[in-house]
C-alpha positions as YAML, in Angstrom:
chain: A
units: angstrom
residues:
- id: 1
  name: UNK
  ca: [0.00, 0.00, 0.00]
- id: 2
  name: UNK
  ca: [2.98, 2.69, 0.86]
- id: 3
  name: UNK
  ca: [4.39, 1.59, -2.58]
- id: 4
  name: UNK
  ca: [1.27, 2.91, -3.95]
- id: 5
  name: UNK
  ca: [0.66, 5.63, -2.57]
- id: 6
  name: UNK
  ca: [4.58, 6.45, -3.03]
- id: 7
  name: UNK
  ca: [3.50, 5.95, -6.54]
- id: 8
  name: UNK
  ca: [1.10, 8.80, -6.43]
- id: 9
  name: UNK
  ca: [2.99, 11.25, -5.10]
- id: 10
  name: UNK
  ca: [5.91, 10.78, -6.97]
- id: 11
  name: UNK
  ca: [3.45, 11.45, -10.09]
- id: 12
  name: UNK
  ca: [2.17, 14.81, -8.57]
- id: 13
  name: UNK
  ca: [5.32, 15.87, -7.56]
- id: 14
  name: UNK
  ca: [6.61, 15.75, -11.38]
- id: 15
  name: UNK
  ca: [3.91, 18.01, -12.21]
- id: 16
  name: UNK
  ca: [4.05, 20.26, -9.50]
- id: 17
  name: UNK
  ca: [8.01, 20.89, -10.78]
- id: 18
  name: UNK
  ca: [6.38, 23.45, -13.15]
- id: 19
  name: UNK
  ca: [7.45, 26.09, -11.17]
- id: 20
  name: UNK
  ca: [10.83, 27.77, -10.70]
- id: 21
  name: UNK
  ca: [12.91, 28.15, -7.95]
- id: 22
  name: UNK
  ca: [14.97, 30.99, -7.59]
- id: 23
  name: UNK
  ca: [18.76, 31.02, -6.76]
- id: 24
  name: UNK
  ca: [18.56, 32.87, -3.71]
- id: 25
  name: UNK
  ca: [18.91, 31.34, -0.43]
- id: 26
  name: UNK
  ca: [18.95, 32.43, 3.09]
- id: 27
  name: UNK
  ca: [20.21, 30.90, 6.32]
- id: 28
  name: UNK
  ca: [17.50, 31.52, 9.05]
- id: 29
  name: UNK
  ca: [20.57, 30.91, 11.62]
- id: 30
  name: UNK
  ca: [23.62, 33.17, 11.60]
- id: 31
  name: UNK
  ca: [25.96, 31.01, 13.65]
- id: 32
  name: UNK
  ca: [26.49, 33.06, 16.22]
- id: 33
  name: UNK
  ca: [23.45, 34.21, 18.12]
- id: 34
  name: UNK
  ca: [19.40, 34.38, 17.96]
- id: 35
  name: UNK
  ca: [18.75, 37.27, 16.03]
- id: 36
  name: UNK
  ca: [15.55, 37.26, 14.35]
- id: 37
  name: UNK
  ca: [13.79, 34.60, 16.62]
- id: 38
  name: UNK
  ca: [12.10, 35.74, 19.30]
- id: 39
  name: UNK
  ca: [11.17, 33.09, 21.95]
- id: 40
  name: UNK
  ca: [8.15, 31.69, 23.38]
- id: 41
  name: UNK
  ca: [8.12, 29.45, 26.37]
- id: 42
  name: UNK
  ca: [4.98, 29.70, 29.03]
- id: 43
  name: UNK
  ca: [6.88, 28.51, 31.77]
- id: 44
  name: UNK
  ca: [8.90, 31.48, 31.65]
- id: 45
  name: UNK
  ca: [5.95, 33.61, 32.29]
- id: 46
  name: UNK
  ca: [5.69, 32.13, 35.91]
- id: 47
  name: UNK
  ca: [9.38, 31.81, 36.67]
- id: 48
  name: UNK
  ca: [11.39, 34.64, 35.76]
- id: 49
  name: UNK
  ca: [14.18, 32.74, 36.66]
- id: 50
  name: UNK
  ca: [14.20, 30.05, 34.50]
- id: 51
  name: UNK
  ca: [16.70, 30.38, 30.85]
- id: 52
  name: UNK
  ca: [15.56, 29.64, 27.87]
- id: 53
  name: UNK
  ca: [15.58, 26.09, 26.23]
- id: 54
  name: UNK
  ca: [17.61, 27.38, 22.90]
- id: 55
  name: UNK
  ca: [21.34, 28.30, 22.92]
- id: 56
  name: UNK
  ca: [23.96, 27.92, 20.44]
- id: 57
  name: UNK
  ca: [26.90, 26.10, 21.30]
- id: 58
  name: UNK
  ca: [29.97, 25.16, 18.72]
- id: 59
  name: UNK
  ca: [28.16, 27.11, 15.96]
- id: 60
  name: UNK
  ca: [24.68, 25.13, 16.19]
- id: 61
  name: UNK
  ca: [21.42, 26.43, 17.30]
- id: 62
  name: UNK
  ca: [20.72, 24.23, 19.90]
- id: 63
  name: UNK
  ca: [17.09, 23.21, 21.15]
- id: 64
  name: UNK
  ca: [17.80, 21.72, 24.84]
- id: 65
  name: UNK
  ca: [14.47, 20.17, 25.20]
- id: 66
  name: UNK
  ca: [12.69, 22.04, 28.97]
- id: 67
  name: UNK
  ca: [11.60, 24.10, 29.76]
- id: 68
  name: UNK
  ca: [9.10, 23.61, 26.96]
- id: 69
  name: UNK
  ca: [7.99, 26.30, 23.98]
- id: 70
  name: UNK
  ca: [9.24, 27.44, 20.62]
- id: 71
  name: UNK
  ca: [11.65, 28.96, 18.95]
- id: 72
  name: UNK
  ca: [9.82, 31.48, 16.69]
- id: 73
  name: UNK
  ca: [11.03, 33.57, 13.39]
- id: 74
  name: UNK
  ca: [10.10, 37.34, 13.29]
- id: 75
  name: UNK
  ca: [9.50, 36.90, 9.86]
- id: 76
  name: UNK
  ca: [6.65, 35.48, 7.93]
- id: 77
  name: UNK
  ca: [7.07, 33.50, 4.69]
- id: 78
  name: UNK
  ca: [5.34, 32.10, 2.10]
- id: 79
  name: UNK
  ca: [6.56, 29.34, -0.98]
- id: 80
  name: UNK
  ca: [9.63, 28.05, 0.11]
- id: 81
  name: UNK
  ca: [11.96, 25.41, 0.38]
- id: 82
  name: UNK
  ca: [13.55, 24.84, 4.08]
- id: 83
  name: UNK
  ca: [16.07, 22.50, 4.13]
- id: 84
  name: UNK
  ca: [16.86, 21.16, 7.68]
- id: 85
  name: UNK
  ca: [19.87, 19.29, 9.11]
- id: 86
  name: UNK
  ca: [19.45, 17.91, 12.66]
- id: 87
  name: UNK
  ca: [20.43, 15.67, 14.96]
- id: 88
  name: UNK
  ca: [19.95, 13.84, 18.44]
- id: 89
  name: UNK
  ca: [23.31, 14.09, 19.43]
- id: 90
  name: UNK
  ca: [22.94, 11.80, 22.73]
- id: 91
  name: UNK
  ca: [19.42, 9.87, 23.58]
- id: 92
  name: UNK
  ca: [16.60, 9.78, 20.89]
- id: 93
  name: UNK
  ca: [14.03, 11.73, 21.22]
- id: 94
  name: UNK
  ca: [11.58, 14.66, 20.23]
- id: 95
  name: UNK
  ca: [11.58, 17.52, 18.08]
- id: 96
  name: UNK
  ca: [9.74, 19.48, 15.74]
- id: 97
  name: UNK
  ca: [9.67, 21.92, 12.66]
- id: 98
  name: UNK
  ca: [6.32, 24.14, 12.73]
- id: 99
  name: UNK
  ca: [5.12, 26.08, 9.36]
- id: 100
  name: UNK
  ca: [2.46, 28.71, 9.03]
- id: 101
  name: UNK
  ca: [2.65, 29.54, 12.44]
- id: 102
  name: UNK
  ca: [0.87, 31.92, 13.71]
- id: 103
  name: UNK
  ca: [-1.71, 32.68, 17.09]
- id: 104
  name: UNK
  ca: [0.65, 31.60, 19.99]
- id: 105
  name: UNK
  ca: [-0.47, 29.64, 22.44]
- id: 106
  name: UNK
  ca: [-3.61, 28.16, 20.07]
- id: 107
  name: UNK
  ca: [-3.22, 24.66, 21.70]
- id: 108
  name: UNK
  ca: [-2.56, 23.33, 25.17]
- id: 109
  name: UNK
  ca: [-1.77, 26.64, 25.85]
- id: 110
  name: UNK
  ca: [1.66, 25.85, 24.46]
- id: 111
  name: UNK
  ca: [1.95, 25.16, 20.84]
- id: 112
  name: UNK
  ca: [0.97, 27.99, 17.88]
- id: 113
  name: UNK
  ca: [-1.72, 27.57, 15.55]
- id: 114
  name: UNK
  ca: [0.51, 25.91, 12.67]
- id: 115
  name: UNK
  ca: [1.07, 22.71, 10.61]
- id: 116
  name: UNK
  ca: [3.74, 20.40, 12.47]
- id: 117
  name: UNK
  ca: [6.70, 18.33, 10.54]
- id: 118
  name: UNK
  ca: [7.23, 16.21, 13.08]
- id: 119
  name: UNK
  ca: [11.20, 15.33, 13.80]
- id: 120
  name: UNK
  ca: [10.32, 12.85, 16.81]
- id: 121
  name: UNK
  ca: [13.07, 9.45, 16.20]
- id: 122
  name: UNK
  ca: [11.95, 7.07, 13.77]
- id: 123
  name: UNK
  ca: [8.93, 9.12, 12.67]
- id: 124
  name: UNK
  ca: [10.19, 11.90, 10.82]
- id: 125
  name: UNK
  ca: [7.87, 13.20, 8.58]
- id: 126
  name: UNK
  ca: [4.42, 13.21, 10.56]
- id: 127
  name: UNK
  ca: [1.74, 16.02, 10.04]
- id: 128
  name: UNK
  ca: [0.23, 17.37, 13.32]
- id: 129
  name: UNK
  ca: [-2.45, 19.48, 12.81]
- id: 130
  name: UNK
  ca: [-2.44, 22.23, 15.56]
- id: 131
  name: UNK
  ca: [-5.66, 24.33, 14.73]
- id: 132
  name: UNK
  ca: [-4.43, 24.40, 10.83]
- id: 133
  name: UNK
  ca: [-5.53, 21.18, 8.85]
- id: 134
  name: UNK
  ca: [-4.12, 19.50, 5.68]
- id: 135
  name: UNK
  ca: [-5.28, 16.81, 3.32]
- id: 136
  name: UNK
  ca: [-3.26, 13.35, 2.57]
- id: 137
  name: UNK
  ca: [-4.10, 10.82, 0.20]
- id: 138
  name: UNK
  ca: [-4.91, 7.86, 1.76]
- id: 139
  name: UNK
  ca: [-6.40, 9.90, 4.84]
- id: 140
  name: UNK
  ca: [-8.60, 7.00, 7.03]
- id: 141
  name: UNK
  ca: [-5.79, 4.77, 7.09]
- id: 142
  name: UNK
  ca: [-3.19, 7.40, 7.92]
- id: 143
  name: UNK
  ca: [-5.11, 9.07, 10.70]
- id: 144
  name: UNK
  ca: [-7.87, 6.66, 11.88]
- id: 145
  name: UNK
  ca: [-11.53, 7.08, 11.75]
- id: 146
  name: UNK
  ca: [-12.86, 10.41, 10.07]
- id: 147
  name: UNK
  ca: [-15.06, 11.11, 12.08]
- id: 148
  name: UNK
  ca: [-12.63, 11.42, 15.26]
- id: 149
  name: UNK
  ca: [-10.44, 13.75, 12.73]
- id: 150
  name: UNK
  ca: [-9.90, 17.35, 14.56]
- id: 151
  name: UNK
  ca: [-7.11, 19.97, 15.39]
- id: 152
  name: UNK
  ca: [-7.97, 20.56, 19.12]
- id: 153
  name: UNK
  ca: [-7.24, 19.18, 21.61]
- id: 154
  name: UNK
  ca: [-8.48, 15.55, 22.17]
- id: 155
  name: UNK
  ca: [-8.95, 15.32, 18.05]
- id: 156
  name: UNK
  ca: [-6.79, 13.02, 16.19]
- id: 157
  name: UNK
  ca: [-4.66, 15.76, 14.58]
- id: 158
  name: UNK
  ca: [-1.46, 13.68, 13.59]
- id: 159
  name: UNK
  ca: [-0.73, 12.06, 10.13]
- id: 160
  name: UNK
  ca: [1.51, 8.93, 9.73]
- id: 161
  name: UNK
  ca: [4.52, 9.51, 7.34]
- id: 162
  name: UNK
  ca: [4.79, 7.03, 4.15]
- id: 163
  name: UNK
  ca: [8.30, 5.40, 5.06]
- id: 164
  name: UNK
  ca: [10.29, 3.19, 7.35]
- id: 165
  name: UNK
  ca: [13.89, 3.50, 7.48]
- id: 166
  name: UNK
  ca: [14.59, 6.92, 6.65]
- id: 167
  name: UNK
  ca: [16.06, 8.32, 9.33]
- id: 168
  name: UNK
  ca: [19.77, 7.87, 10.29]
- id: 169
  name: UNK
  ca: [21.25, 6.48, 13.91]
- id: 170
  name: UNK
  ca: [21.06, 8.95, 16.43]
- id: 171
  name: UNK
  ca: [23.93, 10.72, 16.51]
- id: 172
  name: UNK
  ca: [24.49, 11.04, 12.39]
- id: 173
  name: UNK
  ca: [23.12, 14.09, 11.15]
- id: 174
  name: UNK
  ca: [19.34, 14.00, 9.26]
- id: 175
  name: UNK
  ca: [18.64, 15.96, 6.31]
- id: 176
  name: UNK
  ca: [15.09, 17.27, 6.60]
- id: 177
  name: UNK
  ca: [13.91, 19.20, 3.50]
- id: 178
  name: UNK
  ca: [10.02, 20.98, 3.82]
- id: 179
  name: UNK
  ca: [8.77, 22.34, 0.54]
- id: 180
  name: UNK
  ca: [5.64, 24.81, 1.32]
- id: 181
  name: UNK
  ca: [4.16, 25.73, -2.06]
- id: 182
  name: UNK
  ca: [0.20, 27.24, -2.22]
- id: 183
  name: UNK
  ca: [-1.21, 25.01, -0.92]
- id: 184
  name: UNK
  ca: [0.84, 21.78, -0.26]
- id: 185
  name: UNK
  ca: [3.28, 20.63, 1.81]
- id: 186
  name: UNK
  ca: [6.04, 18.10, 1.12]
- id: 187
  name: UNK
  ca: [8.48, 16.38, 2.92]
- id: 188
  name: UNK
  ca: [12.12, 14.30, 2.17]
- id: 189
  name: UNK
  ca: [14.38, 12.84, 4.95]
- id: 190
  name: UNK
  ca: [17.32, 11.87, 3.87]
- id: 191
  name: UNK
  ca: [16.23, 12.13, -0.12]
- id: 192
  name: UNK
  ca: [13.52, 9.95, 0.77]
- id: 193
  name: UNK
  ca: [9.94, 11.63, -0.26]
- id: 194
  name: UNK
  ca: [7.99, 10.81, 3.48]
- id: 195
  name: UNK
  ca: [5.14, 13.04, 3.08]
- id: 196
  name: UNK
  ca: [2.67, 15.36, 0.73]
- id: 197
  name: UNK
  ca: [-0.24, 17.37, 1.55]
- id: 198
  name: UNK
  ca: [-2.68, 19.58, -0.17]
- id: 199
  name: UNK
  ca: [-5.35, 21.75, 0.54]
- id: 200
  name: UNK
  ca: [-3.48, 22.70, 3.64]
- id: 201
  name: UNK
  ca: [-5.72, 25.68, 5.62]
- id: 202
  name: UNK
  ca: [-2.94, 28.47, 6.20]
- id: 203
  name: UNK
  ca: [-0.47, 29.04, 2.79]
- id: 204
  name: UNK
  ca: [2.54, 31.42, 4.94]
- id: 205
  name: UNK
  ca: [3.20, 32.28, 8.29]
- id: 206
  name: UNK
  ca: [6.25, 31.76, 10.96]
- id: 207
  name: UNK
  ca: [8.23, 29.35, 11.18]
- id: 208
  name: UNK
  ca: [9.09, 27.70, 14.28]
- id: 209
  name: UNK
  ca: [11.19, 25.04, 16.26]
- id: 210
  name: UNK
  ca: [10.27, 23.00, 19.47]
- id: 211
  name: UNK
  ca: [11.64, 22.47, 23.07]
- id: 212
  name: UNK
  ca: [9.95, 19.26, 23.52]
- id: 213
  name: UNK
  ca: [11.87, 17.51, 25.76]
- id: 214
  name: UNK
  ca: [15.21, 16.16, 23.85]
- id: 215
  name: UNK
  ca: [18.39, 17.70, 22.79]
- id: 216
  name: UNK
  ca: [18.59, 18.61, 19.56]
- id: 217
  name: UNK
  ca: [21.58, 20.21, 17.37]
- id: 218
  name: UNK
  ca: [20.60, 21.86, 13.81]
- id: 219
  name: UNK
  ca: [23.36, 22.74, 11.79]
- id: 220
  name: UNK
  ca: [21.65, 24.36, 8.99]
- id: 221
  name: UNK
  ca: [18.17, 25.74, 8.42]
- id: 222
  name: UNK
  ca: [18.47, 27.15, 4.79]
- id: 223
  name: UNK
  ca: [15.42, 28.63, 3.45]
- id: 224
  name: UNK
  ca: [14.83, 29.22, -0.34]
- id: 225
  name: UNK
  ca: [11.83, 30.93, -2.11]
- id: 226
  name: UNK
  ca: [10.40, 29.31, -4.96]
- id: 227
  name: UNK
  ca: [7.61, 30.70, -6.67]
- id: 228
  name: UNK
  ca: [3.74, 29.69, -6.88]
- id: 229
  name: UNK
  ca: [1.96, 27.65, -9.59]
- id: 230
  name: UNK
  ca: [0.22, 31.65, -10.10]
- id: 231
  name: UNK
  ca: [3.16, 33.53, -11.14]
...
């Protein structure tokens, strides 16, 4: 059934390829400190004490895991590629790439209204749906019974990747590429295509990475406009 619906995709992909991509590319991390993040972590609200969960360390932009929030861009964008490379450099654990962010604090309090790329070990490449929604083919046996479908709390808001396998060992670095375009989302790990969706509610907003828990090292987050199916 994956090889099917591998199939599929594959096919739409080759006519989605229409449109150009332009040359220029920018690195959403300098190296060398935060600047244009901003952060947002609840905790920190109650306990002015506490530091924040991102740091970089050894030229990385480092997401310690706790206390728990985001790491959020000032900037919004709109048809892109963002091409990721991460890594749990000790335990497995989880992590996460959020696109068209937007409200903070839309679910649990905690996360922004967005569409979630999920980096958690060995399933790379999940949707969450946190108050945005998207469309996969394949949908009932990717995220259970429609009628329990939601993206609030309670609602079964996540959406199985198409692969096994893709991910390296923790502790090798992961090459995550996210391709928002209109309407669709698609995602490779490691050159493997592990997810496509369409008719996704938002189109551009923030972008954003999770404390959630694990220590994570990126080493690039290279973003590169393409242009729409419109122009």
């Amino acid at each position: 059934m994956k090889n099917l619906i591998l199939a599929g995709i594959v096919a739409i992909t080759m006519l989605a390829c229409t449109s150009k991509q332009t040359p220029q590319s920018t690195s959403l991390f300098n190296g060398k400190d935060l600047s244009g993040w901003h952060i947002d972590v609840p905790a920190m609200d109650e306990d002015s004490t506490l530091s924040g969960p991102f740091i970089v360390r050894d030229g990385m932009l480092v997401s310690l895991g706790d206390p728990r929030g985001h790491l959020i861009t000032d900037d919004v964008f709109q048809n892109y590629r963002l091409e990721v490379e991460y890594r749990f450099a000790g335990e497995p654990g989880n992590c996460g790439v959020l696109v068209h962010a937007s409200t903070p604090r839309a679910l649990y309090k905690m996360f922004p209204k967005s569409l979630e790329v999920q980096m958690m070990h060995e399933n790379a490449g999940d949707f969450w749906c946190i108050v945005e929604d998207i469309t996969v083919p394949d949908m009932e046996a990717r995220r259970g019974p429609k009628e329990e479908w939601g993206i609030t709390e309670g609602k079964k808001r996540r959406i199985l990747n198409l692969t096994d396998g893709s991910e390296n060992p923790v502790g090798e670095w992961n090459n995550m590429t996210i391709e928002c375009l209109n309407d669709s989302i698609k995602v490779w790990v490691n050159g493997d295509l592990v997810n496509f969706g369409y008719d996704c509610t938002a189109t551009k907003g923030q972008i954003a990475i999770q404390a959630e828990g694990s220590e994570v090292e990126f080493r690039k987050l290279l973003l590169t406009p393409i242009s729409s199916f419109s122009d």
